[in-house]
Every structure is written in structure tokens, then in C-alpha cells.
DOGUZA-348040 format. One record per residue: residue in one letter; x, y, z of N, C-alpha, C in turn. Coordinates in steps of 0.1 Angstrom, whole numbers, padded with zeros to 4 digits, always signed. Atoms other than C-alpha are relative to their C-alpha. Example, Ala and Ser with C-alpha at 12.3 -4.5 7.8 and 13.67 -1.06 7.14 Angstrom:
! DOGUZA-348040
A+0009-0012+0000+0123-0045+0078+0009+0012+0000;S-0009-0011+0000+0137-0011+0071-0008+0011+0008;
This chain:
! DOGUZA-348040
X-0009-0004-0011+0444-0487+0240+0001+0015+0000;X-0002-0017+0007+0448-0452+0223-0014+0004+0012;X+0014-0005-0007+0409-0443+0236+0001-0006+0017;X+0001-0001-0016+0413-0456+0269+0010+0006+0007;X-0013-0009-0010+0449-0441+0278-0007+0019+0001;X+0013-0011-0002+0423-0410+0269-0013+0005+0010;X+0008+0005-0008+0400-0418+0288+0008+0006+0014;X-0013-0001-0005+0424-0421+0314+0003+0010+0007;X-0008-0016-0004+0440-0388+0312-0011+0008+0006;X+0009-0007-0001+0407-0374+0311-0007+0003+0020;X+0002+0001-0015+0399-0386+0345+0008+0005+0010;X-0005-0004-0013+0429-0378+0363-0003+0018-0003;X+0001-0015+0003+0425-0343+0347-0006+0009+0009;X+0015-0005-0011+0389-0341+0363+0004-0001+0015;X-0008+0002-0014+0410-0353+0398+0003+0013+0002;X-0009-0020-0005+0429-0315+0397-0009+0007-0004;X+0007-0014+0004+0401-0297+0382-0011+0000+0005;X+0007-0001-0008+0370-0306+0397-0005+0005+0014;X+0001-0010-0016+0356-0285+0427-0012+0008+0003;X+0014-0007-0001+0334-0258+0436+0003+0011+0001;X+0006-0013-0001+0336-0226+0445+0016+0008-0005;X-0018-0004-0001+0378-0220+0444+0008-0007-0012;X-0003+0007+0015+0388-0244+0412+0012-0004+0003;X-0016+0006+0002+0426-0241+0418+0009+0002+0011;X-0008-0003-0013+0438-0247+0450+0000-0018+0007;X-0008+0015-0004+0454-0285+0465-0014-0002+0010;X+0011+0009-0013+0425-0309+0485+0005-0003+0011;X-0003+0003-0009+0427-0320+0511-0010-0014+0007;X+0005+0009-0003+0410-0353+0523-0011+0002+0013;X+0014-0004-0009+0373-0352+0542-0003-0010+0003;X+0007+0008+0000+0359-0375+0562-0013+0004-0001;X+0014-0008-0002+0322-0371+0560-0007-0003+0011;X+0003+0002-0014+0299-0364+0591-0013-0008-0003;X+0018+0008+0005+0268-0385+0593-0005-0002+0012;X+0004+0006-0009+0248-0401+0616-0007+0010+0011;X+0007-0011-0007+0225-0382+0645+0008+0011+0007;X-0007-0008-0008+0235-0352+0663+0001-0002+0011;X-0006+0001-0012+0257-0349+0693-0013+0003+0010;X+0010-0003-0014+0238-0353+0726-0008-0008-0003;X+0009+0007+0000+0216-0378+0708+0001-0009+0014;X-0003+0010-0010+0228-0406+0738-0007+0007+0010;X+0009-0002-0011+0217-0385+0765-0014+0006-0004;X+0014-0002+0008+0183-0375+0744-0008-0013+0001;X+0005+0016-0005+0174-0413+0743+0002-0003+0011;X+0003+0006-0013+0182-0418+0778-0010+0006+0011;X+0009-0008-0005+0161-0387+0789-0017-0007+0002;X+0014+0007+0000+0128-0402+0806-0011+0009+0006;X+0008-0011-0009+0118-0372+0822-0013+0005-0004;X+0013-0004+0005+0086-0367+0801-0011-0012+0004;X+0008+0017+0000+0072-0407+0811+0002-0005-0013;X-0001+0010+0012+0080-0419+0777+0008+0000-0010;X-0009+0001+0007+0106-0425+0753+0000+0011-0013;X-0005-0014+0012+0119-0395+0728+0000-0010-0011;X-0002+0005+0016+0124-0404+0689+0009-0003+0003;X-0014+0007+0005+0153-0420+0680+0002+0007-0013;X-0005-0006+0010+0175-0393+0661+0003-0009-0012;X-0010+0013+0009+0193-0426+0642-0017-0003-0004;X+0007+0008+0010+0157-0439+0632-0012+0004-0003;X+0015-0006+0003+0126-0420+0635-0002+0009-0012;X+0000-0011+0016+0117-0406+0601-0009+0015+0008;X+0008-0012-0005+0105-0370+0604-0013+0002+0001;X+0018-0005+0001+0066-0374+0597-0001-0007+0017;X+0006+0006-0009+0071-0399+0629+0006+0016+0014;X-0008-0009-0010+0093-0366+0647-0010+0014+0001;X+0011-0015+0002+0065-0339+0636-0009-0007+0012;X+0009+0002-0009+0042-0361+0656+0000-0003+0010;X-0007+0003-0014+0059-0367+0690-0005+0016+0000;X+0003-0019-0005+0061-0323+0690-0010-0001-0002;X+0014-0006+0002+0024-0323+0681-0006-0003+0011;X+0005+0007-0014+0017-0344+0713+0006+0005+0011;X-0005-0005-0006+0037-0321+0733-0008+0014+0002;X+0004-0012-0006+0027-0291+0755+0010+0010-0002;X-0013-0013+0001+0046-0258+0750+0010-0002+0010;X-0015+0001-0014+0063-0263+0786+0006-0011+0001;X-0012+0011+0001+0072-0298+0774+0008+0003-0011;X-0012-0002+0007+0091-0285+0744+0007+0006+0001;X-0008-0004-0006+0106-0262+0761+0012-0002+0008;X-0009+0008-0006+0121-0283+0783+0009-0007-0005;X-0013+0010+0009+0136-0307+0758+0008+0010-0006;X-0010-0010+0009+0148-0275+0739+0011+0002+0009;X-0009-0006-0008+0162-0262+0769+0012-0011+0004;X-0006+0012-0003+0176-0301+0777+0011-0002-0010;X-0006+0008+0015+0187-0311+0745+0001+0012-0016;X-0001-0006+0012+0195-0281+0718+0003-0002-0013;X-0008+0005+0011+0217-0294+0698-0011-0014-0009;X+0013+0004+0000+0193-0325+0695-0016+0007-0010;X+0010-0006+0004+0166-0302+0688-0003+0003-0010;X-0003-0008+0013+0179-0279+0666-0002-0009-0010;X-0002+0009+0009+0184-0308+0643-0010-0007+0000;X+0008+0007+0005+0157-0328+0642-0007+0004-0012;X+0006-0002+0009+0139-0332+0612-0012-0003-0002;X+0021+0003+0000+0100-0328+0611+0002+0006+0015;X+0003-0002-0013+0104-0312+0648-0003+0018-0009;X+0005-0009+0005+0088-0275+0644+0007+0009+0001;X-0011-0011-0001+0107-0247+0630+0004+0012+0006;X-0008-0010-0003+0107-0222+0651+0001-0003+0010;X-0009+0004-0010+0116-0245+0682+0014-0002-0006;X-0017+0000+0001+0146-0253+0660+0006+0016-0001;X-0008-0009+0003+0154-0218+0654+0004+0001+0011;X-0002+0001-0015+0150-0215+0689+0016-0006+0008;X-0013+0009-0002+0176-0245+0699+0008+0003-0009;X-0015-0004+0004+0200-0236+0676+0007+0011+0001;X-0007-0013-0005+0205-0197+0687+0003-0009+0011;X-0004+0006-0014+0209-0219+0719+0015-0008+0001;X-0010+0010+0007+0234-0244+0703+0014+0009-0001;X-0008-0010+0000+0254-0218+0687+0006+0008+0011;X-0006-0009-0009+0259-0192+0715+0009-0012+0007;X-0008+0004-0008+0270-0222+0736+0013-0008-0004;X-0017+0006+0002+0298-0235+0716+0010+0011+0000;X-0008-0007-0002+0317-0202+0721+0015-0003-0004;X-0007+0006+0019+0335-0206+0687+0002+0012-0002;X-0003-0014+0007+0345-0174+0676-0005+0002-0016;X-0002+0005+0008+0345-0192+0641-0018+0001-0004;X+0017-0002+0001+0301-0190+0648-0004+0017+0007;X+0006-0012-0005+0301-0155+0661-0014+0007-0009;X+0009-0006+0013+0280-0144+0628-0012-0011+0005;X+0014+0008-0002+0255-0173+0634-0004+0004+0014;X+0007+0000-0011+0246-0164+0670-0004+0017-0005;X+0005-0014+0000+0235-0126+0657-0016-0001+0001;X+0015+0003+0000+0200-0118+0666-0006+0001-0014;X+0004-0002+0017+0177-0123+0637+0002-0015-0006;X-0002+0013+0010+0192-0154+0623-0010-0011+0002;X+0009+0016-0001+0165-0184+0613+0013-0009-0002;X-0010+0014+0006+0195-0215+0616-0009-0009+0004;X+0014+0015-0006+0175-0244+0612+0005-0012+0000;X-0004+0010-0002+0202-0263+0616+0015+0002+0006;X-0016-0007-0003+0238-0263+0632+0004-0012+0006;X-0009+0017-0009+0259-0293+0639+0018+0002+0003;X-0012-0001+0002+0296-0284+0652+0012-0010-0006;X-0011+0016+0004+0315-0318+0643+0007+0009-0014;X-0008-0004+0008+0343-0316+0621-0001+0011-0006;X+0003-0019+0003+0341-0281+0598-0009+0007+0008;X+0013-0005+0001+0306-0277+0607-0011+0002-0009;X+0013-0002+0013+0271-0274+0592-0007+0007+0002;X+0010-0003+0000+0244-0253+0590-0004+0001-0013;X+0014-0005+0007+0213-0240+0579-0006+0012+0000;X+0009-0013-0002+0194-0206+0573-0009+0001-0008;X+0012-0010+0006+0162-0198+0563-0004+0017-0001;X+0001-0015+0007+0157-0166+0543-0017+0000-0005;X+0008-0003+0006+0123-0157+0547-0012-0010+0009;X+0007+0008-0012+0087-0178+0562+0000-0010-0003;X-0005+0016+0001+0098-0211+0557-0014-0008-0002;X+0008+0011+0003+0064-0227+0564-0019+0009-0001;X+0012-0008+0010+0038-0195+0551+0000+0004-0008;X-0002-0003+0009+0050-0192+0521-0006-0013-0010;X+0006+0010+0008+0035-0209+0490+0015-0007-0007;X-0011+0004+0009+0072-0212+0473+0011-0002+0010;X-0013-0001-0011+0104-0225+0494+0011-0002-0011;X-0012+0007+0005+0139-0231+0478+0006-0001+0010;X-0010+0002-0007+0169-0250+0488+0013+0006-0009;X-0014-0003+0003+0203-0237+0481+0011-0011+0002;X-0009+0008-0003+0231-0266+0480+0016+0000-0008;X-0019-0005+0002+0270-0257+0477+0008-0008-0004;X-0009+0006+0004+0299-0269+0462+0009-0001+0012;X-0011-0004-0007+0333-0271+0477+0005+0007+0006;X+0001-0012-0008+0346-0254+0503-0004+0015+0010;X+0011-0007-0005+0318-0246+0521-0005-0005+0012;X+0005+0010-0011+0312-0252+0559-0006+0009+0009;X+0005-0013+0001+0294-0232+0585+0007+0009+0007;X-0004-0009-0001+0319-0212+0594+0002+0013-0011;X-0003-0008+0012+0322-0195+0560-0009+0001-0010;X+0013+0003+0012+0288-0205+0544-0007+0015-0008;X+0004-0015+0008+0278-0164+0543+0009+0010+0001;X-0015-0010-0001+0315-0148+0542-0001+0013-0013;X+0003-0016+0007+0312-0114+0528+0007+0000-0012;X-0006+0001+0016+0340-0120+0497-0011-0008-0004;X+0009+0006+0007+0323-0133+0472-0011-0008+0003;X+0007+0008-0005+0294-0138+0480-0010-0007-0005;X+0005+0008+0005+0273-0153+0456+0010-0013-0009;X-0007+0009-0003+0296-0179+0457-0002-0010+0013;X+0001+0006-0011+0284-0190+0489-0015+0003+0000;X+0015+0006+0003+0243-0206+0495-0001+0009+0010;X+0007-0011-0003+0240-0175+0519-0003+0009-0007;X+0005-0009+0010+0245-0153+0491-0008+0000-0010;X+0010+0005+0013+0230-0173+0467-0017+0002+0006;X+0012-0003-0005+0199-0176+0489-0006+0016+0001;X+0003-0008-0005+0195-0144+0499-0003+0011-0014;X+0003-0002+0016+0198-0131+0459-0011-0005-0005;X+0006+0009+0003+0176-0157+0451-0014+0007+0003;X+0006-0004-0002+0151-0144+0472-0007+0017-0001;X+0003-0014+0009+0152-0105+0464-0004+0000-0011;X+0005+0003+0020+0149-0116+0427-0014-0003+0003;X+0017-0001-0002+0113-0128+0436-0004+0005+0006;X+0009-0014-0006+0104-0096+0452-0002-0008+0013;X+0007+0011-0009+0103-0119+0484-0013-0006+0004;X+0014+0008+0001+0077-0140+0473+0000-0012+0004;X-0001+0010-0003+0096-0170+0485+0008+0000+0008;X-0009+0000-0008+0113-0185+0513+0011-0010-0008;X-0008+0005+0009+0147-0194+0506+0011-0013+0013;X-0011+0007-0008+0175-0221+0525+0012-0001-0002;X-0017+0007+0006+0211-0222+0522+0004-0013+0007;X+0001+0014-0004+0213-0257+0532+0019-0005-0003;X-0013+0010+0001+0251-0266+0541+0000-0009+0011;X+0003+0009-0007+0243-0298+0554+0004-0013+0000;X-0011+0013+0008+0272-0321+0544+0010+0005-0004;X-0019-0005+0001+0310-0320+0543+0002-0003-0011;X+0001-0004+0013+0318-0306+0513+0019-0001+0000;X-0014+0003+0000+0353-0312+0497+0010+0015+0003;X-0008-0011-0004+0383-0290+0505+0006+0003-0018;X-0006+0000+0010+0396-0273+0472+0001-0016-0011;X-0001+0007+0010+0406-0298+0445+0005-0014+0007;X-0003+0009-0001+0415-0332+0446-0010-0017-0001;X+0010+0005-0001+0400-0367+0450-0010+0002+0002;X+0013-0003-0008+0373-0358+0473-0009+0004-0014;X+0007-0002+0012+0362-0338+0445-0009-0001-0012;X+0008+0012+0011+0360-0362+0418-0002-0008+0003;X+0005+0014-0004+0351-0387+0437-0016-0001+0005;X+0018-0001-0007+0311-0396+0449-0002+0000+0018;X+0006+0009-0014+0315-0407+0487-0004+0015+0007;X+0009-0013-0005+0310-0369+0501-0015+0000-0005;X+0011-0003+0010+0283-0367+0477-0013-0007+0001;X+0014+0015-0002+0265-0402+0487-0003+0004+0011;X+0002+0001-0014+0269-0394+0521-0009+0017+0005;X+0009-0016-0002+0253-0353+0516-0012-0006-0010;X+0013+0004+0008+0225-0372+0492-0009-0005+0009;X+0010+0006-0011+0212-0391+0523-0006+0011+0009;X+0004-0011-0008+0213-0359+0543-0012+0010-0007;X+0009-0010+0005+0196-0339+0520-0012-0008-0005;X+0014+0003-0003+0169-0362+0512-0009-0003+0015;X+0007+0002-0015+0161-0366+0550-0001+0016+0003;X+0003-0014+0004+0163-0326+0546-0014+0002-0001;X+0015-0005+0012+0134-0322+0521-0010-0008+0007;X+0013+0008-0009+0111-0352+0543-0001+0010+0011;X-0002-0007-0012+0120-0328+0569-0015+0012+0001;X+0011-0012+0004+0102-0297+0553-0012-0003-0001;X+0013+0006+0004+0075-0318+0542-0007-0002+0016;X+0008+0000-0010+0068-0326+0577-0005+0008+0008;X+0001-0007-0010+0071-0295+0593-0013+0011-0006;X+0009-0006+0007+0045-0284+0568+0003+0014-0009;X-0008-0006+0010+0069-0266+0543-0009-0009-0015;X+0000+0002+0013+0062-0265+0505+0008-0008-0004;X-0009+0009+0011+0078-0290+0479+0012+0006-0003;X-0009-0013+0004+0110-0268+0475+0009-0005-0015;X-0008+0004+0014+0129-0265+0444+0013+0003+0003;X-0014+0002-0008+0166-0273+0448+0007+0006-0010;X-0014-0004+0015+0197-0252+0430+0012+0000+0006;X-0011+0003-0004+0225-0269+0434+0014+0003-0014;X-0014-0006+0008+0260-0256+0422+0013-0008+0008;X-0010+0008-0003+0289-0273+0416-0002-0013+0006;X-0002+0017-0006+0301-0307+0436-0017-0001+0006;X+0017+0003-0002+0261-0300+0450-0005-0006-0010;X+0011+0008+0013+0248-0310+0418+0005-0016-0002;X-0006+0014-0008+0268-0345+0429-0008-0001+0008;X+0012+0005-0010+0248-0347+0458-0017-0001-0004;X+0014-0002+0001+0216-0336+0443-0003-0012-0009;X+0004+0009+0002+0216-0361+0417+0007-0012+0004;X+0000+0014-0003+0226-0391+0435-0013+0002+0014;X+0010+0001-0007+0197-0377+0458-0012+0000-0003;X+0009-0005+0012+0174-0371+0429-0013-0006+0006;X+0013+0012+0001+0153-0404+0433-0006+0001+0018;X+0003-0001-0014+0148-0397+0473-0005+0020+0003;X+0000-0012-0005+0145-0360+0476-0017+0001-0003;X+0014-0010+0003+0110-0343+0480+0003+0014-0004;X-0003-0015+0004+0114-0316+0456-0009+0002-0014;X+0010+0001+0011+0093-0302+0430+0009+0000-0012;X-0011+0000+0013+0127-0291+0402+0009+0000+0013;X-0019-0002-0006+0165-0296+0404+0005+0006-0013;X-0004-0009+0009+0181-0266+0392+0013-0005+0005;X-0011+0000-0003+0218-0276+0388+0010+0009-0011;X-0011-0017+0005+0247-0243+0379+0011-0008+0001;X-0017+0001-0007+0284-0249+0374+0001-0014+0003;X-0002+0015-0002+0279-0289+0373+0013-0004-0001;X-0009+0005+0008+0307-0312+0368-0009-0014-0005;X+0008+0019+0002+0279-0342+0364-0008+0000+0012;X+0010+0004-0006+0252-0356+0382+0003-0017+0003;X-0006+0017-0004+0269-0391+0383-0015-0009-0004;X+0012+0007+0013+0239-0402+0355-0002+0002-0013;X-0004+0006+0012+0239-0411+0321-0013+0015-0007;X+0009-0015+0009+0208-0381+0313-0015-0002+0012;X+0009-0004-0009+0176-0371+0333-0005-0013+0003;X+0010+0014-0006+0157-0409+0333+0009-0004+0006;X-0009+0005-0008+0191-0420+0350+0000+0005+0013;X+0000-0001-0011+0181-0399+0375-0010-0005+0012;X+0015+0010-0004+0145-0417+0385-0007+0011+0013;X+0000-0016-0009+0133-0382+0399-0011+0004-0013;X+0011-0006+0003+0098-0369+0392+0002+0016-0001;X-0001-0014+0001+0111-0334+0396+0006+0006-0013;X-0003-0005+0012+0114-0312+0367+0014+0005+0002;X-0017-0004+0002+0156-0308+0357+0006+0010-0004;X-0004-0013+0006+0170-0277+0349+0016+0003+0001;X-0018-0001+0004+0209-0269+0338+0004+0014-0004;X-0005-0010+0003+0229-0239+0335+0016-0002+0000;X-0017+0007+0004+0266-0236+0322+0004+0013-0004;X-0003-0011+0009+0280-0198+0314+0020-0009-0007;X-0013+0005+0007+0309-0201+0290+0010+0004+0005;X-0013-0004-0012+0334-0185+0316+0003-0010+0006;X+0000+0005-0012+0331-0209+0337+0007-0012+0001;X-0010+0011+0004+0362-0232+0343-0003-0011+0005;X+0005+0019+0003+0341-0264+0352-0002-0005-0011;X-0001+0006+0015+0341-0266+0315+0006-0001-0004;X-0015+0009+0002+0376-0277+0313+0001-0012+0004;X-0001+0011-0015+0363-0306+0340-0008-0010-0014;X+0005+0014+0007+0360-0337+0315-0011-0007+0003;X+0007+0008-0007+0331-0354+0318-0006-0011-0003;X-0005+0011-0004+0339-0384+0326-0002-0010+0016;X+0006+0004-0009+0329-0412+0350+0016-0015-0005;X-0007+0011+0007+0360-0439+0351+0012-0001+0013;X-0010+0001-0012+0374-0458+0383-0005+0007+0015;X+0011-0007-0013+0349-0437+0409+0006+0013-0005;X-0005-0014-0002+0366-0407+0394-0008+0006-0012;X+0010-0005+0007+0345-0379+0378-0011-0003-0002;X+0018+0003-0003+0307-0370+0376-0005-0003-0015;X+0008+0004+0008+0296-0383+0342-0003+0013-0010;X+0006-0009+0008+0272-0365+0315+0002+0015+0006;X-0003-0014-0001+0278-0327+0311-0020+0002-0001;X+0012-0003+0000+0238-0319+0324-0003+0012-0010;X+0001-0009+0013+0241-0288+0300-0005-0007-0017;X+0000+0007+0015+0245-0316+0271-0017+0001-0006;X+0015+0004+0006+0212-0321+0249-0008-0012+0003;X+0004+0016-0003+0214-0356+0252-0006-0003+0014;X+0005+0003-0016+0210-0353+0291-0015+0002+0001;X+0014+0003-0004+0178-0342+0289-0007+0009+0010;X-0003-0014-0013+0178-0309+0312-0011+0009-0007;X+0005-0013+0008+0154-0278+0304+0012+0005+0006;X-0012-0015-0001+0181-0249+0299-0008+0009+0005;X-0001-0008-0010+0185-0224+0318+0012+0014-0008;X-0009-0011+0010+0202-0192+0298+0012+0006+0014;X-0009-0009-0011+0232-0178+0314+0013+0006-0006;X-0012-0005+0013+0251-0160+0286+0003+0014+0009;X-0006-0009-0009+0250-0132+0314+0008+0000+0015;X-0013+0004-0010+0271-0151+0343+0009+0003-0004;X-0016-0001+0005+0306-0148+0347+0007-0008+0012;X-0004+0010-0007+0327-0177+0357-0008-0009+0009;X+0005+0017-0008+0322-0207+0385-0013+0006+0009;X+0006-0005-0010+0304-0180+0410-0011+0013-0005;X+0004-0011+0004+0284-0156+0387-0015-0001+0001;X+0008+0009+0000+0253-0177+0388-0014+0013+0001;X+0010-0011-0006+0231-0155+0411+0006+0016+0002;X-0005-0014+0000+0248-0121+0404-0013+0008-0005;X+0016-0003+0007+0216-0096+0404+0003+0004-0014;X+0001-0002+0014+0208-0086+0372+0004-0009-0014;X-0004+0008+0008+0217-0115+0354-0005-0011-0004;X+0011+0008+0007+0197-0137+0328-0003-0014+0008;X+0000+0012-0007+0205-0170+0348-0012+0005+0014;X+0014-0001-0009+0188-0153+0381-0014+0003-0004;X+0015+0001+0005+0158-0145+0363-0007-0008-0004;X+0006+0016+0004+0154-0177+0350+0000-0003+0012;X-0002+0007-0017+0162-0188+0388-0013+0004+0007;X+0012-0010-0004+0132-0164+0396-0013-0004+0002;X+0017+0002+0007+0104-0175+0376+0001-0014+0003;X+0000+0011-0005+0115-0209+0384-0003-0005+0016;X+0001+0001-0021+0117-0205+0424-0017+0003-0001;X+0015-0003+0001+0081-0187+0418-0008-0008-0007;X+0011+0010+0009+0062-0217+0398-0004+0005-0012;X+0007-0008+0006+0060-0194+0370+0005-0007-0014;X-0004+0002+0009+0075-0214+0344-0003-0015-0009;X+0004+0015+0009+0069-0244+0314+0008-0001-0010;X-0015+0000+0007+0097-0255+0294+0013+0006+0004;X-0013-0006-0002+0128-0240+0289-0002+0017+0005;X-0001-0013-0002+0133-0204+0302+0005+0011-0009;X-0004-0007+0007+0144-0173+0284+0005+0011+0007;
């Protein structure tokens, strides 16, 4: 009784302390967004080409790469121009029509809250307004590059605030955009917030259903890139992301999963995760997710501490982080390890 009233505590502990990017601040309850983007209904009703569009809800992306390949420039223009939103978002449709459609997307929700995403310049290769909001940006040539990464966020991260100037490696625009200077831009990079991420602390937190429901998204992600004739990317997920990444593990197309700042992966050690991609863990000793118990008990808390030995992770050094957001701060051992990893340059553990 003793070990389980432990237990127990432990869990609700991981309840208040679990999070991402902010640690100590009240939740707030998320529903999560799913399902195809707005405007899909008049997209499937559109016959204006002679023949039936994809079905956002079921067409996998290798079948959405090959609808655009059968298309004339002045007919994807038209659906762009028809259907942005739509566009923007498909996955396997070609990326620089979505960049296309989603400067389109953006400007027209005249959001103040997206003024930063409609600047010229931006690759979003994705933008869904529903609830917070989501996006996407590509840092760099998405599909001429030999090396792609994805960037995937913790808590408190939506696309109004995904590349907010405080702290910014704290946020998968800063992370990305670090990420990629560290390899002398030898790779393209994604901040990929593409799933409603918890608000500060609370259930949401330590709980999985955000996490199940951003695992589906981001493995229809990575099919995505694959279709559009993107590289295998390697994923670094921080924080509540490293929740999404491994309950996405066994579905994602990705070559490694780098996960920073874990609280768990909601699996027992790497073969729990049934993921051909090479694992990789980082954990600086600042860093107050390592007060977050870890613990799986009742749907609350993510399990094995991926740093542990027993999990089964190549390490990842990061005696030069500092705290939950230090991760990709330049000059520091963790991004160099992040480096040679984004670049294919590495076998075993890093140094």
C-alpha cells in the first residue's frame, strides 16, 4: 500500500509538473484539432476539372502526389486559387503550390495574430486556423536538399506564437532555424506545429490524448514529405513532443528520433517503441523536467526517463544546455551533437 500511495503521489506530481516550454503556469483544457482542413466539403464537391478531387479525410499522400502530377499548371492554379486552405494542407500535394496556397490562406484570414506568417519570404507548408492554430515552415530547400529535419514542440505552442521573438529557442522556429545555421546550411529544416499542444501545466499535459491525436498527424506529415519527394527527415522532438513522437515512432517515416527535455515517450525503452529509426536522448541537468516523475499510472504521466540506460537511447551530451529551452542555444554541445546528427554524420553515441 506504502509503494502504491507512492506511486500515486508520483503521478499526481507529474499532473502539476509536466509541460513544455513554461513548466509553472495553471492548464487549461485542449480539445484537439483533427480531421481534414476547412473547405474540404466544397473541395469534394468541386467538379470543375471533369473528375473527382482526393478526399482530404482518405487519400493517403502518395495517392495526393499523383492527382498534382496529372495536373496542368493552369489546373493547379485554379484549385489553389479555389481551394487554399485545402491546398495548402494537403499532404503529398507539391510544395511550392502549398507555399503558394498558404501565403494565400494566411493573408485572407486577416488575423492580426498571423500578421508574421503572411511576410514575404515565408515557406508555410502548412496553416490551419481552427482553434489556436497550426502551422508549418520550412527553413531552407525542402525537397533539394540531401538532409531534411523536423522540429516538434512541446506545450504552449500554436501558430500564433510558434517563432515569438522571447525566447526563442524555446520555440520549433527558433529551434529550426539554429538547427540549420549549425549545419552551415547543409540541411533543410521544419518547425512542424502541427497538433494542439497543451496549455501550460495540467492534465492535458500528463495525459496522452493530445499526443495520440499529434502522433497521427505527424506520421501523415513524414508520408507527406516522402511523397512530395523530400528526404527521410530526422525528428527532434522536445518536451510533450517527445509524447507525440513516440506514440508516432512505429508509423512515422523518419530516419532518427532525437528527443530533448522528455518527460517519457509512453514506452517501456526503445523496442517498445517498434521504430526502425535510430533513438537519440538528451537531458541537461538544469532542466526542471527532471523533477517530472516518470511514471505511467491511471493515463497519467509519460513512462521511462529516455535519458535512462535501460531505455536504450544513443546519448546525446548536453552538459552545455541550460534548463527546459537551452537545447539549441548556438554554441552548445547538445547542438553539435544535433548537427552531426541532422547531417548523417554520426554512429553511436555523440560527443
Amino acid at each position: 500500500m506504502r509503494r502504491y500511495k507512492r506511486t500515486l503521489a508520483a503521478a499526481v506530481l507529474a499532473t502539476t509538473m509536466a509541460g513544455g516550454t513554461v513548466g509553472w503556469a495553471s492548464g487549461s483544457a485542449q480539445r484537439a484539432v483533427t480531421g481534414p482542413p476547412v473547405g474540404s466539403a466544397a473541395w469534394r464537391a468541386d467538379g470543375s476539372l471533369g473528375r473527382a478531387l482526393p478526399d482530404p479525410a482518405t487519400a493517403s499522400p502518395a495517392q495526393v502526389s499523383r492527382f498534382f502530377a496529372s495536373l496542368t499548371p493552369r489546373q493547379r492554379q485554379k484549385l489553389l486559387r479555389d481551394h487554399p486552405l485545402v491546398v495548402g494542407n494537403l499532404d503529398g500535394a507539391p510544395v511550392a503550390l502549398r507555399y503558394e496556397a498558404n501565403s494565400l490562406a494566411v493573408r485572407a484570414e486577416h488575423d492580426p495574430r498571423y500578421d508574421r506568417l503572411a511576410e514575404p519570404g515565408r515557406q508555410i507548408l502548412a496553416f490551419d486556423p481552427r482553434g489556436r492554430g497550426q502551422a508549418a515552415e520550412v527553413y531552407g530547400d525542402l525537397t533539394g536538399t540531401r538532409h531534411v529535419s523536423v522540429v516538434v514542440p512541446g506545450s504552449d505552442i500554436d501558430a500564433a506564437n510558434f517563432d515569438r521573438t522571447h525566447d526563442p529557442y524555446g520555440t520549433p522556429a527558433g529551434m529550426a532555424a539554429s538547427l540549420r545555421a549549425a549545419t552551415g546550411g547543409r540541411t533543410a529544416v521544419v518547425a512542424w506545429t502541427g497538433y494542439t499542444t497543451p496549455l501550460g501545466v495540467g492534465p492535458d499535459a500528463a495525459g496522452g490524448d493530445l499526443a495520440e491525436a499529434g502522433a497521427a498527424r505527424l506520421a501523415r506529415f513524414t508520408q507527406g514529405l516522402a511523397a512530395a519527394g523530400a528526404e527521410k527527415p530526422v525528428l527532434f522532438c522536445h518536451s510533450y513532443g517527445s509524447v507525440v513522437c513516440g506514440l508516432a515512432a512505429h508509423a512515422v517515416n523518419a530516419s532518427d528520433i532525437v528527443v530533448l527535455g522528455s518527460p517519457g515517450m509512453r514506452a517501456a525503452d526503445v523496442a517498445d517503441l517498434r521504430t526502425d529509426a535510430r533513438v537519440w536522448a538528451a537531458k541537461d541537468r538544469s532542466d526542471w523536467i527532471s523533477k517530472v516523475p516518470n511514471v505511467e499510472l491511471m493515463g497519467l504521466g509519460h513512462g521511462q526517463d529516455p535519458t535512462a540506460r535501460d531505455f536504450g537511447a544513443r546519448r546525446v551530451p548536453a552538459e552545455e544546455a541550460r534548463g527546459h529551452t537551452g537545447y539549441f542555444a548556438p554554441g552548445s554541445d547538445s547542438l553539435r551533437a544535433f548537427a552531426a546528427i541532422a547531417r548523417g554524420e554520426t554512429r553511436g553515441d555523440v560527443r
